[in-house]
N, C-alpha and C positions, 0 to 999 in steps of 0.2 A: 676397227679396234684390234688389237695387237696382244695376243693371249698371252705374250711374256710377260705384259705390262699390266695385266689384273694382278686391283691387289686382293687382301686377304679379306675386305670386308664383302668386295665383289665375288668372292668363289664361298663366303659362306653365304651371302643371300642365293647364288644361282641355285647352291645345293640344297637351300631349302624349299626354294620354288620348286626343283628336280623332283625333290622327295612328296610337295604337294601334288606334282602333276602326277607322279605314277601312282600313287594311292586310289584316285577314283580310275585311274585306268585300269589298276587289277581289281577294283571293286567292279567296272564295269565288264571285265570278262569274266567273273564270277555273276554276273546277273546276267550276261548273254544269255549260260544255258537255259537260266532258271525264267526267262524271258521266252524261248523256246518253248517248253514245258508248258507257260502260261498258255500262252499263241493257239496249243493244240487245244490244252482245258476251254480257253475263249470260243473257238472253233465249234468243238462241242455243244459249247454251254448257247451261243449261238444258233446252230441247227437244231437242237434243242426249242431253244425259246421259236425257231419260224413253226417247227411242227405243232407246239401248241396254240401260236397264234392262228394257225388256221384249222386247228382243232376249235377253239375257242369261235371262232368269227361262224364255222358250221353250226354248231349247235344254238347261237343264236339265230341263225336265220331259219332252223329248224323250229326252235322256239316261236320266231313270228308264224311260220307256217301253224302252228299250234294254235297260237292264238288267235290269231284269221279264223281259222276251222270254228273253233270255239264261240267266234263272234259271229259267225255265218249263223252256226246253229242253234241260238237263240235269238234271232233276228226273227222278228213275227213275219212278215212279209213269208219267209223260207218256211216257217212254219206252217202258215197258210194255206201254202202251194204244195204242201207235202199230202197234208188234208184232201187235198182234190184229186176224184177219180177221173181216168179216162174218157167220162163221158162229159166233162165239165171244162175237157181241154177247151173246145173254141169257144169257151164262153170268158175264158181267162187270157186268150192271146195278149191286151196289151197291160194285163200286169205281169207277165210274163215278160214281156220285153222292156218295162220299167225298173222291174227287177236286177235283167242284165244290163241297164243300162247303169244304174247303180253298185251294182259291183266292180264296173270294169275301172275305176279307179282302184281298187286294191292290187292289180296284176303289175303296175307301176310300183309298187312299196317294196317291194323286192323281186329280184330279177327271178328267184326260184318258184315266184307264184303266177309268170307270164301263161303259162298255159294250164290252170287250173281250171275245173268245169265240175256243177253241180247235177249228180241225177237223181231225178224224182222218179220215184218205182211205181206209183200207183198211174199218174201220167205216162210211162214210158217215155218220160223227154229229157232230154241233156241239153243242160243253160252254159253256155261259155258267155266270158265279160264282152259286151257287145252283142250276144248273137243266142239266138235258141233253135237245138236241131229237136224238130216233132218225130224226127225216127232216129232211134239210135246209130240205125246202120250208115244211114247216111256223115255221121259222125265219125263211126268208125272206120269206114273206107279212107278217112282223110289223116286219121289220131289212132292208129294200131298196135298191138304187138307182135314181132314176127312171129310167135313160137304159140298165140294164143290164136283161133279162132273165134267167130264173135260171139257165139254160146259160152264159150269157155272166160271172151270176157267178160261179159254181162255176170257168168258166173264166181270169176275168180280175185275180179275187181268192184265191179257193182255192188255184189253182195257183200264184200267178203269183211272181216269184222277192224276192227280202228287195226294201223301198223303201218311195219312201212314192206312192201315186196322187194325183194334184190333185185339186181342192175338184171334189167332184161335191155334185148334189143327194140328199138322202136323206130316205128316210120311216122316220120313229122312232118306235114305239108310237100311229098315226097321227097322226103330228106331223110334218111337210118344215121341214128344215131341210137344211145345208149342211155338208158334212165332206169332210177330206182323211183316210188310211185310212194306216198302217204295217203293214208285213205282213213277219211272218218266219217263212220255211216251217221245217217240223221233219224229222227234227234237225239238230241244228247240224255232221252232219258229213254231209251232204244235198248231195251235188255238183250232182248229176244228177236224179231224179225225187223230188219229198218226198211223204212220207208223210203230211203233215199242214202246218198253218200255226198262226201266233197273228196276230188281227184286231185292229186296235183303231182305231175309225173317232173321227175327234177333231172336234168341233162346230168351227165355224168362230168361233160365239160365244164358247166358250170363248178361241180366242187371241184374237179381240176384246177381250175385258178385261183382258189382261195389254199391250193397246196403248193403252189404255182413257187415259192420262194425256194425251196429243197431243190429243184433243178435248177432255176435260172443261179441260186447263188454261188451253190456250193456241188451243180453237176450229177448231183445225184437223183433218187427214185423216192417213189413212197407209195403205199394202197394201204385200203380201210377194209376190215374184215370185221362182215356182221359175225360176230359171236354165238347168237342165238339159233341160225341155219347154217354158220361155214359160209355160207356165199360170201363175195368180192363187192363191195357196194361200189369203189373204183380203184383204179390205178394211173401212176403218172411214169413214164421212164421204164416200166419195167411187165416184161409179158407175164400173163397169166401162169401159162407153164411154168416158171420160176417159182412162185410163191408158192405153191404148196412144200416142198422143202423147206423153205426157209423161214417159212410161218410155224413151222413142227420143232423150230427152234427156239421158236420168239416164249418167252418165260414170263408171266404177267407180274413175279418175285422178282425181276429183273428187268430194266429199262433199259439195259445199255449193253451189248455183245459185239463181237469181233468175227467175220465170216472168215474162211480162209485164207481169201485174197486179200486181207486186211481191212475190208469194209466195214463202216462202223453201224451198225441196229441201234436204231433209237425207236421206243417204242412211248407209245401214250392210251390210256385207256378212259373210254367214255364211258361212266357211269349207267348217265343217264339212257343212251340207246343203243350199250352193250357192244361198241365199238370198238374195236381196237383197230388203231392209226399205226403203221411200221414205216420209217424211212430209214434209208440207206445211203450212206455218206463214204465215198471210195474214197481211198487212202492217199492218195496222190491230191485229193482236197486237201484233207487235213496237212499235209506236207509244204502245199502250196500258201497257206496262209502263214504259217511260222517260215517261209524262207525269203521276205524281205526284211525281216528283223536281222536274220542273219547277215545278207548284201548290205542292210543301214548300218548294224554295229559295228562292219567290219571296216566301214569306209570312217565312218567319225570317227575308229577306235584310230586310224592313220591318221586322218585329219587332223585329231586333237593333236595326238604324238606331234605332229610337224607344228602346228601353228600353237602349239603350248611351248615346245621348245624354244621359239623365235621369242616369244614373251618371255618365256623366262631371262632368254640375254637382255633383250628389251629393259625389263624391270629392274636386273638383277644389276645392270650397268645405269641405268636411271633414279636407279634408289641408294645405289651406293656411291655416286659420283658426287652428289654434295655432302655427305659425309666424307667422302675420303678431302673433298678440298676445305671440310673445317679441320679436318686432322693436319691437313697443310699449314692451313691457316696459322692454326692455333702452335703447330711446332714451331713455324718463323716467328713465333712473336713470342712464344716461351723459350724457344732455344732448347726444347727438350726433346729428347728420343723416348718411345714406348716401344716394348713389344707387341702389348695386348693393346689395341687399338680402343677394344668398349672403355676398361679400364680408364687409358687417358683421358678419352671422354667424358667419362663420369666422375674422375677428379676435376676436370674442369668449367663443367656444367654446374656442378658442387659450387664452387668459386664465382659462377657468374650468378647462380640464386642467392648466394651472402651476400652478393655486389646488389644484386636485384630488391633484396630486404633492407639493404640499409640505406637505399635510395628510398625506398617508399617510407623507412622513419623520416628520413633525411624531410619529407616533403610533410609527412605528420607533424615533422616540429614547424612547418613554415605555415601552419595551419593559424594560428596563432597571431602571426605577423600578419596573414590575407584581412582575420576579422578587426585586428587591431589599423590596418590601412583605411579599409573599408569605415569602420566608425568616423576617422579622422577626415576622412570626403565629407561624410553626412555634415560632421558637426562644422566645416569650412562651406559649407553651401555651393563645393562642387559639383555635385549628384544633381543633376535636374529633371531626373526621368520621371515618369506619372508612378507614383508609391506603387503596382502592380510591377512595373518594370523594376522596380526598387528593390522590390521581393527578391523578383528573381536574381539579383545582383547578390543578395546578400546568402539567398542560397548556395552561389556558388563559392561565396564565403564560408559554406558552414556556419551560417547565422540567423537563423531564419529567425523570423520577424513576424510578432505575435501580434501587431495592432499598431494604429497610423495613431495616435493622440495620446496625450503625456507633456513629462515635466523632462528639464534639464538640468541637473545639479554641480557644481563646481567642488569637491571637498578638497582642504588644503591643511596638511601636517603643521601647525606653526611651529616655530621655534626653530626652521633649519634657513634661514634665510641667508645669514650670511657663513653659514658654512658648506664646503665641500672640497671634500677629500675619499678616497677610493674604500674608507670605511663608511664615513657619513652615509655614500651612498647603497652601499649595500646591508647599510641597520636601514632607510627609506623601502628598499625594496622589501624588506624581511616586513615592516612594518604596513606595506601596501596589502603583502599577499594576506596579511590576517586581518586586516579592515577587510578584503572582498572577502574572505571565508567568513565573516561575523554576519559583513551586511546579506551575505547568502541564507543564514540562519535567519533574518527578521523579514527576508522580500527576497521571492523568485522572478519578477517580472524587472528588471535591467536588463543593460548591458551597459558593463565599465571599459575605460580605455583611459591609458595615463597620459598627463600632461606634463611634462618637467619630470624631475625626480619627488618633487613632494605636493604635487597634484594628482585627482583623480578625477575623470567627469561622468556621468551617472547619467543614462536616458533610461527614464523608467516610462512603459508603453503598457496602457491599459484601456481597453475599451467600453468595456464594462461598465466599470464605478464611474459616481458621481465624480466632477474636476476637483468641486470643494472636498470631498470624502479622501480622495486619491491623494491630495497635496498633504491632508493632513496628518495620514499615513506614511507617507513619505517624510516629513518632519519628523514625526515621533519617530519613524528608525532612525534618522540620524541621534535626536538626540537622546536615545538609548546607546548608541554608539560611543558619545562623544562621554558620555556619563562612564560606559564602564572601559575606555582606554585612560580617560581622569583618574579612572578609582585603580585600577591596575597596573598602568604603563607610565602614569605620569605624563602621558603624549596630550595636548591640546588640538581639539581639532576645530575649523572652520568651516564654513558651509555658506558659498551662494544659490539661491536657487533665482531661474530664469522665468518669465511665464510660461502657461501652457502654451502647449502647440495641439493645431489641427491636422495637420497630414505631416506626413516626414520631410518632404519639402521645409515644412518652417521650423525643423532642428535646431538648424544653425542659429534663425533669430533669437532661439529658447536659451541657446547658448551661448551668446553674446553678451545677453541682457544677465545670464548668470558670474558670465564674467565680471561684469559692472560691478553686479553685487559684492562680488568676490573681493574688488578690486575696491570697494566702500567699505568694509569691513577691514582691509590693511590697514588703511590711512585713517577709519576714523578714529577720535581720540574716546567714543562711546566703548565700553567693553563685551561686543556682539560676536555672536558666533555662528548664531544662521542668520540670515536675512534673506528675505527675495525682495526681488527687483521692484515691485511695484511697490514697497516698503520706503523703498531706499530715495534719502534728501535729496533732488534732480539740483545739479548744477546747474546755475544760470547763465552761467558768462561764458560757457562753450558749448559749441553746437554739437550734435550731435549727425554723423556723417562718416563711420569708421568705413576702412578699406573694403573688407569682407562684402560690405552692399554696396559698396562701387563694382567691385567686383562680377556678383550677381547681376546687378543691371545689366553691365557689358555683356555677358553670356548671353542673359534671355534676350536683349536686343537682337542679339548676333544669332541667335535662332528664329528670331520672329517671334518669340512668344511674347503678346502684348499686354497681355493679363495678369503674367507674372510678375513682369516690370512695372506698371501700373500697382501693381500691392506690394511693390516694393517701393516704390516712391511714398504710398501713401503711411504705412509704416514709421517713413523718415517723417514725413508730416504732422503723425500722429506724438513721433518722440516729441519732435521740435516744437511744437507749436501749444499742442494739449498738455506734454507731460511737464515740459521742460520750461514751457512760456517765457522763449527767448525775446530780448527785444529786437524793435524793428532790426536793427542795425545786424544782428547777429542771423536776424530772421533771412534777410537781404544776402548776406553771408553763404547761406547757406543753397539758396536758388542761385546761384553764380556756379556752385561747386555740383549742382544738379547740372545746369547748362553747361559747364564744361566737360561734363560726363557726356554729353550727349554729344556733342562735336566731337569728342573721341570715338563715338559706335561710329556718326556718321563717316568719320574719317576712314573706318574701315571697311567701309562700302565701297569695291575697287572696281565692281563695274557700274555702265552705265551713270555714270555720277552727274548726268543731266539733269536725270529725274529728281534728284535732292537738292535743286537749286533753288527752288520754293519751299521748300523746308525750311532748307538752312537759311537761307534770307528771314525765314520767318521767327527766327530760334536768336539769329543773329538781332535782330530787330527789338527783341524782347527788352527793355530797360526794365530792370528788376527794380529799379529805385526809386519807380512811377509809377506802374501797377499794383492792384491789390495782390496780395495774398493768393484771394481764389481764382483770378483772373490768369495768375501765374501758372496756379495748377495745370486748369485750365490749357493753356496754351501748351502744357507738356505732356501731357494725357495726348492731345491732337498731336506732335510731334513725334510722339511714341505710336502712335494708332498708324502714322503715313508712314512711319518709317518702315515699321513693322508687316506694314498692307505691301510694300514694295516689296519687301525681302520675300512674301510669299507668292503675290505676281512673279516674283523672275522665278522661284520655286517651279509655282505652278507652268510657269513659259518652257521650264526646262522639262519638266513632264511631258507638255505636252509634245517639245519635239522626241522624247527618248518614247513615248506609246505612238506616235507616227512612225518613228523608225521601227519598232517591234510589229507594227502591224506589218508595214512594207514588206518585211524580213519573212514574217507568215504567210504574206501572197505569195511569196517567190518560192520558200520550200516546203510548203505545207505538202507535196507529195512526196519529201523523203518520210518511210515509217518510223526511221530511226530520231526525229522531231520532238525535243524533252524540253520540258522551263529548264533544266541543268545545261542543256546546249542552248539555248537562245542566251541564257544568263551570260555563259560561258563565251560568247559570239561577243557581248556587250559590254565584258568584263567589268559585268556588276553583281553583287550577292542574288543568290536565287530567290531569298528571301524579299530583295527589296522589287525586283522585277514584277514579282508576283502582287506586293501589295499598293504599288504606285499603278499598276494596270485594274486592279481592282477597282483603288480608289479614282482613278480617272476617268473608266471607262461602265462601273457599276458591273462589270459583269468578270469570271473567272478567265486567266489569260486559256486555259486547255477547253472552256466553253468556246473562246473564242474563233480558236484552232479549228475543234470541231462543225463550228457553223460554217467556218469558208471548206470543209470538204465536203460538208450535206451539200452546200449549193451549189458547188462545181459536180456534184454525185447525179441533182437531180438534172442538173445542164445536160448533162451525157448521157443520163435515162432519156431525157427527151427527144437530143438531137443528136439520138445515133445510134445503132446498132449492136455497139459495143456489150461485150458480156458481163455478167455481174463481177466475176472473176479478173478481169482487165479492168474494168471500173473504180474494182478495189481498190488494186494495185497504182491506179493512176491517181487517185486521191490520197496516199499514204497510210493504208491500212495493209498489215500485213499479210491477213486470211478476208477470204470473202462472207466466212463467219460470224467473224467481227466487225466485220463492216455491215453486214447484214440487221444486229444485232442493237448495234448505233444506230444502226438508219429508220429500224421501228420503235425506237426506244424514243428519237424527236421530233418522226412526220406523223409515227401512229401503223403504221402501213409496212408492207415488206418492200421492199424495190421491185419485184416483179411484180406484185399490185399495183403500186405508183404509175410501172410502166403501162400496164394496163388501163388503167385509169385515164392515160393520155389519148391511148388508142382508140377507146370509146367515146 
């Protein structure tokens, strides 16, 4: 790109993307600091939250230790044994070690209760879980403290009243370590001298590690100061020697202080057993956590800069380049210059929505002409779809269609017969639109469409009312009509009506026959003005055989529909014969003009015309002049029926070879994923509509059911005879994800494919 050659629409989109990029970039060095500032607060709020959760986790397991004690000392057994003096020891050895044998599952429940041990005062014996020593000293020698001799413990532990003693040193299975000691003398209803106690000396190590987070996290120290004596109950990270300073600082009105060296005091206080917990968090911690925010902000804050920039040309040349070539555009073809580029734009955008509005009147007035086309199919007996398809036709007419049964009516202006002239017919039009405005006032249920300049034809659709109800309804609007353009206009009006009709399909009959009517009221010399057709004197000396049901025939032949043609022949049967009761001669007439009708379908039969050579021989054969009547029918019913049967065999023949080649065509690429009815259709260049529903009807079953079945069973071929992974499996049967293929594959065997697989194996 060539920065002389940006035009002006490209340098104000760039500068507006410029101006979006730097906005969150000084928002975000404005959030750096205050990101910073958080980092330390989190930091805090952080070390913080570890010192109380293992504030928190100690006092609960101090709580079990309680309640252990609690449940020791009303336990009858312990009670029992508290009961018993010295001279009753070896009468009691194995409840005594029933006893221990019974406790020693509590030393499990929490690690702080591993070496607890119960002494009974009046026995002189000490019961540990597992085990009972009958002299204390022998006990002691093994479980001591440095600083106590064994007078002093019997004294100062044994006796001594519920609590907990500070962190002494202690020798444990010759091991020195360090433990604070809870002691609850027995029993719990022990005012004055106890009978016994429960011991439980608690490692100092052990609460070490439930402080354990303060140093591994965040580097630093922490210790718990009994309250109640001053003593140290432990410490982690940090000597003895230290804290007394720095505990002379700690303020119980304040949680949180700053040492010299920048270290941070966070303090926590137990209520409950007069603790106070102090960690210490060094400042190069706290630094430490707030300076990848710095290293991350400072790198995206460049990052963005550069690849924000590259998008801005990016977009800024991408969004302005088909604007600037309608501004091209639109100059070669107007011939005009602008300065202000929007401007011209929006004058001529302006011009193309006029253009745009007065197309879509343009197609509102042709709205008119679609339902007026549409009627004039119906009433010609062009339409031969099943009335649901008819519907929909007439929907996209804008006409929608309120019911299959009804009349036909013919109305005709008299008096304009032999005139026309460019007024004549614009007083007929004037004179149309206020006969439909009147007849709209006596009946909602038509639809009108003209015939000539002083015709109108009427299909009134109801399903509802009775035939006889409907027609006489029908009647009386007209001649309410004809009454008040007599009494008003001096206009005469005329009126055929046709019989009823059963589905839309028989319109056209309806209309015919209204014709007739229509067409017996001209000529006759009686002075009528409605009549219908079933009314009207049948002429005898011509047959009845208009074009319109040659017509028809020809079609539904030429469709195969045999049914249709068949009720249209019999129709012509019914005029000629019942209504009309032509003689032989005329009757004879008239089956000649049927059988020449039908060597015209067959003629149009252009392949295979072997197979219609016993037809037609048999059609050909027919002397009308020598058979009966019904013998005739007869013979063209069977005519129509072979003819009919054939055009749907090579139908069906053709089927079957177009679902042999769509099948073929799905073994071959049923593993591409990208395999749609819109590309099969698209391969066959046939509607996707008709693909879908000649596979249906041929095969009973959906063509994408079909699909599906040839990759389960190529799926489960490869489950069984190979190794291959789900994920390859997928891929090679035309699923995209192994997901989805998964997902299918239980949804039609029932099963996952790794069960399947499994399945085999066993």
């Amino acid at each position: 790109m060539n920065l002389a050659e940006f035009s002006k629409v490209f340098r104000r989109f760039l500068l507006s993307y410029l101006i979006i990029l730097f906005i969150p970039l000084l928002a975000g060095l404005i959030s750096y600091h205050v990101s910073l500032k958080t980092a330390e607060k989190y930091s805090i709020m952080n070390s913080t939250q570890v010192l109380h959760e293992g504030k928190t986790i100690l006092e609960q397991r101090l709580d079990e230790i309680n309640r252990f004690a609690n449940q020791l000392a009303t336990n009858s057994d312990v009670n029992t044994l508290l009961n018993k003096n010295i001279t009753e020891k070896n009468k009691i050895v194995s409840s005594m070690k029933q006893l221990s044998t019974d406790i020693s599952p509590f030393a499990s429940t929490n690690d702080f209760l591993e070496d607890f041990y119960i002494y009974f005062r009046r026995m002189d014996i000490v019961m540990v879980p597992g085990s009972v020593y009958y002299r204390p000293y022998h006990f002691y020698q093994e479980y001591h403290y440095t600083d106590f001799t064994f007078s002093e413990w019997k004294t100062e532990v044994l006796s001594h009243h519920q609590g907990m003693l500070p962190r002494k040193a202690f020798v444990m299975d010759e091991r020195n370590t360090n433990v604070i000691t809870y002691i609850r003398p027995l029993p719990m209803n022990s005012y004055s001298k106890s009978m016994g106690s429960i011991v439980v000396p608690i490692e100092s190590s052990k609460i070490n590690n439930l402080l354990m987070g303060i140093s591994t996290q965040f580097n630093g120290w922490v210790y718990i100061m009994d309250e109640n004596n001053g003593h140290i109950v432990t410490t982690n990270g940090i000597d003895e020697s230290e804290i007394s300073p720095i505990h002379s600082r700690v303020s119980m009105n304040d949680n949180r202080l700053y040492l010299e060296d920048g270290t941070l005091l966070i303090t926590a206080h137990s209520d409950k057993y007069n603790w106070t917990y102090v960690a210490g968090i060094p400042s190069k911690t706290l630094v430490r956590q707030a300076a990848p925010i710095k290293y991350i902000t400072w790198l995206v804050t460049i990052g963005t800069l550069v690849i924000g920039l590259i998008i801005c040309f990016l977009f800024a040349y991408r969004h302005s380049r088909p604007i600037t070539g309608m501004m091209k555009t639109l100059k070669e073809y107007t011939g005009t210059e602008s300065r202000n580029d929007y401007d011209f734009l929006h004058g001529n955008i302006s011009k193309l929505i006029a253009t745009n509005v007065d197309l879509h009147s343009q197609l509102a007035e042709q709205k008119p002409l679609l339902k007026d086309a549409f009627l004039k199919q119906l009433l010609a007996g062009e339409l031969t779809e099943k009335n649901q398809n008819l519907q929909e036709f007439a929907a996209l007419a804008d006409l929608p269609i309120i019911g299959n049964k009804g009349f036909v009516s013919i109305l005709k202006v008299a008096g304009y017969e032999e005139m026309s002239s460019s007024e004549i017919y614009e007083e007929l039009h004037a004179i149309r639109l206020v006969i439909q405005k009147e007849s709209l006032k006596l009946c909602q249920k038509f639809y009108v469409t003209n015939l000539d300049s002083d015709k109108m034809v009427y299909i009134f659709l109801d399903d509802q009312k009775d035939t006889d109800v409907f027609a006489r309804d029908i009647e009386q609007m007209f001649l309410s009509l004809k009454k008040q353009f007599q009494h008003q206009y001096r206009i005469s009006l005329k009126v055929g009506f046709g019989q009823p009709f059963q589905s839309l399909l028989d319109i056209s009959r309806s209309y015919n026959e209204a014709v007739q009517a229509l067409d017996y009221i001209t000529i006759s010399t009686n002075d009528y003005h409605l009549f219908w057709y079933n009314e009207m004197i049948k002429e005898t000396v011509l047959f009845y055989y208009p074009l319109d049901y040659e017509f028809r025939l020809l079609k539904n032949l030429k469709e195969g529909n045999a049914e249709e043609a068949k009720k249209i022949l019999q129709e012509i049967y019914e005029e000629n014969i019942n209504n009309r009761c032509l003689p032989k001669d005329m009757l004879e007439q008239v089956m000649y003009e049927i059988k020449g009708t039908l060597f015209k379908a067959f003629d149009q039969y252009s392949s295979k015309k072997e197979e219609l050579e016993k037809v037609w021989k048999n059609i050909w054969d027919i002397q009308v002049d020598e058979e009966s009547i019904e013998s005739l029918k007869n013979k063209f019913d069977q005519a129509i029926e072979c003819y009919c049967q054939m055009i749907a065999d090579q139908r069906k023949e053709s089927n079957h070879t177009m679902i042999h080649s769509i099948k073929t065509f799905l073994h071959e690429h049923y593993q591409s994923p990208d395999l749609t009815i819109y590309g099969i259709a698209e391969h066959f260049n046939r509607p996707e509509k008709f693909i879908s529903h000649i596979f249906k009807e041929e095969t009973g079953e959906y063509l994408y059911e079909y699909l599906e079945k040839i990759r389960m069973n190529e799926a489960m071929n490869l489950l069984a005879n190979s190794k291959k992974t789900i994920n390859d499996i997928a891929k090679e049967v035309g699923y995209n994800s192994a997901h989805s293929f998964r997902r299918a594959f239980k949804r039609i065997n029932k099963v996952t494919p790794n069960q399947f697989r499994k399945t085999l194996q066993d």
